[in-house]
C-alpha positions in Angstrom: 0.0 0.0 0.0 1.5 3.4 -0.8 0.8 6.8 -2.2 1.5 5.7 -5.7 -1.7 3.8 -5.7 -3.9 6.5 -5.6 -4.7 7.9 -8.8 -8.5 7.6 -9.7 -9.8 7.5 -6.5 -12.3 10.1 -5.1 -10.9 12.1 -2.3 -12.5 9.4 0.5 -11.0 6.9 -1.1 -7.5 8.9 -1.2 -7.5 10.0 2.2 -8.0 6.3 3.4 -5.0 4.9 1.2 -2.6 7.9 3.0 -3.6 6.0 6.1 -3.0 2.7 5.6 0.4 3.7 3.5 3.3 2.2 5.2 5.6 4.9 6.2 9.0 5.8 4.7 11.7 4.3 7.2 9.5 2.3 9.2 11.0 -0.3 10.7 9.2 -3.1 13.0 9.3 -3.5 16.6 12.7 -5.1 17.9 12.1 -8.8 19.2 13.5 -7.4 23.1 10.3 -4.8 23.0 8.1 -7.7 21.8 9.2 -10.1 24.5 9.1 -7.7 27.1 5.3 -7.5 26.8 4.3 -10.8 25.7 6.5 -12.2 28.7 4.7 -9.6 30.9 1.3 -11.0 29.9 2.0 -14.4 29.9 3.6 -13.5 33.7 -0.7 -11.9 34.4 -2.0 -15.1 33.2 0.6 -17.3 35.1 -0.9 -15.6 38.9 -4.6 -16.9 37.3 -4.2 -20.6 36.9 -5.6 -21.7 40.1 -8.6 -20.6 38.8 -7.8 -22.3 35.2 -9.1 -26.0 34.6 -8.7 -27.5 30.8 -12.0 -29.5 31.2 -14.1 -26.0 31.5 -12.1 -23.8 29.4 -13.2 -19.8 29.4 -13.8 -18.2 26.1 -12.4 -14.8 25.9 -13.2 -12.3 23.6 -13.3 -8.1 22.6 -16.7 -7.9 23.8 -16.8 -10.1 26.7 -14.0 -8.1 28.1 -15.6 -4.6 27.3 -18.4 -6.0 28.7 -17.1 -7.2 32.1 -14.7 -4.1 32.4 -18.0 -1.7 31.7 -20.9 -3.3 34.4 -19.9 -7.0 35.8 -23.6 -7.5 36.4 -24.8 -6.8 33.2 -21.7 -9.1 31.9 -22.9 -12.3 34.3 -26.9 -11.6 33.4 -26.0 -11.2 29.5 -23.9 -14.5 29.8 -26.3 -17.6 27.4 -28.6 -14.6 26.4 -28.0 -13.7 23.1 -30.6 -13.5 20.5 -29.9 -12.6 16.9 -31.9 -10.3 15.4 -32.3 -8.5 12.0 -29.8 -5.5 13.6 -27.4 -7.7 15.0 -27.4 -9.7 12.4 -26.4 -6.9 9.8 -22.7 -6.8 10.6 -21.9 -10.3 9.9 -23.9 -10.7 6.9 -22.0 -7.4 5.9 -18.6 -8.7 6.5 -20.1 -11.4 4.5 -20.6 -9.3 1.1 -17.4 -7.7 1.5 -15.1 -11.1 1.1 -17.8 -11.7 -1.6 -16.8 -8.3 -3.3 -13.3 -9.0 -2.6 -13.1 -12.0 -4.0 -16.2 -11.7 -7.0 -15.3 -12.4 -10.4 -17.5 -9.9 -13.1 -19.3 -7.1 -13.0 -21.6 -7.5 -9.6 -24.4 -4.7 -7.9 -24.5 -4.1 -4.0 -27.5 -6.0 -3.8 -25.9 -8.6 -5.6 -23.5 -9.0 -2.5 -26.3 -8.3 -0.3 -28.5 -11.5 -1.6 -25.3 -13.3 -2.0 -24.4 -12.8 1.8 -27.5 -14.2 3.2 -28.0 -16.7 1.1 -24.6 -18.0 1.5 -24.9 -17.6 5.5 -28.5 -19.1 5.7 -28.4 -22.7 7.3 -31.5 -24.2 8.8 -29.8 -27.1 9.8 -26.7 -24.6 11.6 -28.3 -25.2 15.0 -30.2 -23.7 17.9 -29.1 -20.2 18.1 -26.8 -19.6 15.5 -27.0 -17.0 12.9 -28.0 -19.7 10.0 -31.1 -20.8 11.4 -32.2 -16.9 11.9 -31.6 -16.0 8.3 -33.3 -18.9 7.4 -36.9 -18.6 9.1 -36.4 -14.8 8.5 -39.7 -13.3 6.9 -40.0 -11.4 3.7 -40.2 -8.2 5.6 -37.3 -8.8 7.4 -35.1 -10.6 4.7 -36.0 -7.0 3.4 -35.1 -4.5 5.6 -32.0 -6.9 6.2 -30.8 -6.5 3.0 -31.1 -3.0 2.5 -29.6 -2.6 5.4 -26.4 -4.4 3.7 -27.0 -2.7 0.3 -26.6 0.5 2.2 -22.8 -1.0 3.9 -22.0 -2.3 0.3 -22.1 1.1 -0.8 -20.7 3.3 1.4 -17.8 0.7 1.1 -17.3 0.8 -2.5 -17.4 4.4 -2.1 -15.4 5.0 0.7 -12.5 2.5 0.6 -10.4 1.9 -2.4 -10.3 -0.8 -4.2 -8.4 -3.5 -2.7 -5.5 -5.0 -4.7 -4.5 -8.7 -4.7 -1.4 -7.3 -4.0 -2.5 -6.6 -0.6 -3.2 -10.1 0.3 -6.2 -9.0 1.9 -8.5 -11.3 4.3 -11.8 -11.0 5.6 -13.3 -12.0 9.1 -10.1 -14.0 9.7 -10.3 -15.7 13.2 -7.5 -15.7 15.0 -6.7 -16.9 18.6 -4.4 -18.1 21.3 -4.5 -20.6 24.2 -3.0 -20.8 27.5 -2.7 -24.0 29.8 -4.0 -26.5 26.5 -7.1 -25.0 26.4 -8.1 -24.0 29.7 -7.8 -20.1 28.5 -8.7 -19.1 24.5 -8.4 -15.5 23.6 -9.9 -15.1 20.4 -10.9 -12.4 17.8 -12.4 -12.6 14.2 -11.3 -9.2 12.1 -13.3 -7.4 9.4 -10.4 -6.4 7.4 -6.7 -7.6 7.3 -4.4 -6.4 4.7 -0.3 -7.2 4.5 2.4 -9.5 5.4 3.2 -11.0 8.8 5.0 -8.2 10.5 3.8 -5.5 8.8 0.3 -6.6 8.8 -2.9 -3.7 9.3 -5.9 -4.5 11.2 -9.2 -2.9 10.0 -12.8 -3.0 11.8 -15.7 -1.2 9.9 -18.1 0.2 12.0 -22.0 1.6 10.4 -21.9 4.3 13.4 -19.9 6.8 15.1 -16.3 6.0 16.3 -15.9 5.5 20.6 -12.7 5.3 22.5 -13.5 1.3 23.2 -13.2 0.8 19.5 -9.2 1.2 20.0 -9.4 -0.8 23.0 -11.0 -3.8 20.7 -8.2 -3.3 18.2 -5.5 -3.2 20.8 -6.4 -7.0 22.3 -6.4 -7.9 18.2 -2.7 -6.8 18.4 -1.7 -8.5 21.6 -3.0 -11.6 20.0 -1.2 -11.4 16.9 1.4 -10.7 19.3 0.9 -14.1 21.0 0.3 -15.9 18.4 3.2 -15.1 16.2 5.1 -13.0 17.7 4.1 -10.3 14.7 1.9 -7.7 15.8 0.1 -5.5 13.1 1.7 -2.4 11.9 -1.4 -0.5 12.6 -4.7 -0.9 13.6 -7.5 1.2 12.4 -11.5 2.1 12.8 -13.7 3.0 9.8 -16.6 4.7 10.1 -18.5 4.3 7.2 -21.4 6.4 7.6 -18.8 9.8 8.5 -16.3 8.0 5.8 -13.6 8.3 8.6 -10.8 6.4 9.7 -9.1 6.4 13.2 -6.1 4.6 13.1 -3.4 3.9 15.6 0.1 3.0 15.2 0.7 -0.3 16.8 4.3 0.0 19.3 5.0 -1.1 22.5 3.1 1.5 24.8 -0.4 0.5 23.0 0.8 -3.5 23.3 1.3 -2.2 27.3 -2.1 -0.8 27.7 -3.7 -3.9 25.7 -2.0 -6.4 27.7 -3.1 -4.6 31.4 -6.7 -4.5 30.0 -6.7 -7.2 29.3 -5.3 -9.2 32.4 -7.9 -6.7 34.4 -10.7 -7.9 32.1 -9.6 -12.1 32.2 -9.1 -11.7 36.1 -12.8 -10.4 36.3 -14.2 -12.9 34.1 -12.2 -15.7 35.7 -13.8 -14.6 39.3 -17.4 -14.4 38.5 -17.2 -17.2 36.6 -15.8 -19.5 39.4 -18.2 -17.4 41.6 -15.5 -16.6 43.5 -16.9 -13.3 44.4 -20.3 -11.1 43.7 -20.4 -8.9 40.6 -20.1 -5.0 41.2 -22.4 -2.7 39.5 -21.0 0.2 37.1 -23.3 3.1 36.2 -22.7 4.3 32.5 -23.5 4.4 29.2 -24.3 0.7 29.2 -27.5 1.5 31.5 -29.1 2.9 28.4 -29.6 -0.2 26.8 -29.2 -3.0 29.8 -32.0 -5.0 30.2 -31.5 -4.7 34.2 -31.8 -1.2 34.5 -35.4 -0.7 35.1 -34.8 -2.8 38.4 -31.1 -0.9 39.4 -31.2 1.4 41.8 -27.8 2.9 40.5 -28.2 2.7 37.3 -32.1 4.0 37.5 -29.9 7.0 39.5 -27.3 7.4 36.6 -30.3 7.4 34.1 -31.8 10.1 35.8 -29.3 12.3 36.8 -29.7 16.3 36.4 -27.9 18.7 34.7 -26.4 20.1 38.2 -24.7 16.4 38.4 -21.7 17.0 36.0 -19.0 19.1 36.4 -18.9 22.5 35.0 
């Protein structure tokens, strides 16, 4: 990716290849930096393994340890509770008709993709639960809405982003994981976007909304496990807005790998302990009370919900 790729692309498209451009003189982190951290994280998991048992492994992920680290009781009480829907569903099926785009040979229409996505991901044999069976008893009014809802990614996509080159050895939704103890610990993540070689590699998520601070924070634990798992973490890490046509990117170096490894110790020691009950979960009032199904019946969230103006700071 450089700046030489850039001619006959609008000025989104432009401004998002100067991004992801690899700098002139940039040279990777040395192997003494990387080893500092990952043998500092490994050190964080080494104080947990009394509460570590191979025949009842714990699944770690971005949003289990966003969730934990915003409210633990809306983490335990959200824990076997998720229910697709058509608006939860729209990300995946997205990602979807992006590898499809990538990877589509002829001309092809956003609602090409779109069809192509759910009929590709639509299993009614998949299972109780999983996103298969959803799409497939989906009605016509939502296998509608869904798929505008996807037409409308698609094409903020195509016009935001420029078109990706084999070159790029691009891959989308890649899973990627590590485990600690056999399989008593995994730490996984599946990205939208990863473009590069081993080393040198950038990390993209799309997001349909506005850009928030935990966005870096997922990004930073999709580092540390590149980090763990190879030894290679990403060049840079980056969040796309599509619907401002904005990237936020971060430089991946050994301050960033710091910070993801703490949070993430923080957020497996939490999940560990309610997990194994070994203590109650605390209750932390914030922008999760908005949409936690608990709130009604929380006294401090009900309080944060309903705080006045003469609450904040001036």
């Amino acid at each position: 990716m450089s700046e030489s790729d850039s001619p006959g692309l609008n000025t989104m498209q432009s401004s998002v290849l100067d991004v992801l451009a690899k700098p002139a003189g940039w040279e990777p982190l040395p192997d003494e930096v990387l080893e500092r951290v990952r043998s500092g994280f490994l050190e964080g998991l080494k104080a947990l393994e009394p509460l570590l048992r191979e025949d009842d492994p714990v699944y770690v992920s971005k949003h289990k340890i966003s969730s934990v680290l915003s409210c633990e009781k809306q983490f335990v009480n959200s824990q076997g509770s998720f229910q697709w829907t058509t608006a939860n569903s729209k990300g995946q099926v997205a990602h979807k008709a992006i590898e499809l785009l990538i990877n589509w040979r002829g001309s092809f229409t956003p609602m090409d993709l779109a069809e192509s996505a759910i009929d590709r991901l639509s299993d009614a044999s998949a299972g109780p639960g999983s996103i298969g069976e959803f799409l497939a008893a989906m009605s016509p009014a939502e296998f509608a809405e869904l798929k505008a809802q996807v037409v409308d990614f698609v094409t903020k996509f195509i016009e935001c982003f420029p078109p990706i080159k084999r070159e790029w050895q691009p891959v989308v939704e890649s899973a990627t994981s590590f485990n600690y103890l056999g399989r008593a610990l995994v730490l996984s993540g599946k990205t939208d976007l990863m473009l590069g070689q081993p080393g040198s590699k950038v990390i993209i998520d799309f997001k349909t909304g506005n850009i928030s601070p935990v966005h870096r924070d997922d990004l930073r634990f999709y580092s540390l496990i590149e980090l763990l798992r190879s030894n290679r973490p990403p060049r840079l890490v980056a969040s796309y807005s599509l619907s401002a046509a904005r990237p936020d990117p971060e430089p991946v170096n050994e301050s960033t790998l710091r910070v993801a490894s703490m949070r993430a110790i923080d957020g497996i020691t939490r999940i560990l302990e309610l997990t194994r009950r070994e203590r109650k979960a605390d209750v932390t009032p914030g922008v999760q009370c908005r949409w936690c199904h608990l709130a009604q019946d929380c006294e401090v969230g009900q309080a944060w919900l309903n705080r006045s103006d003469d609450d904040f700071d001036a």
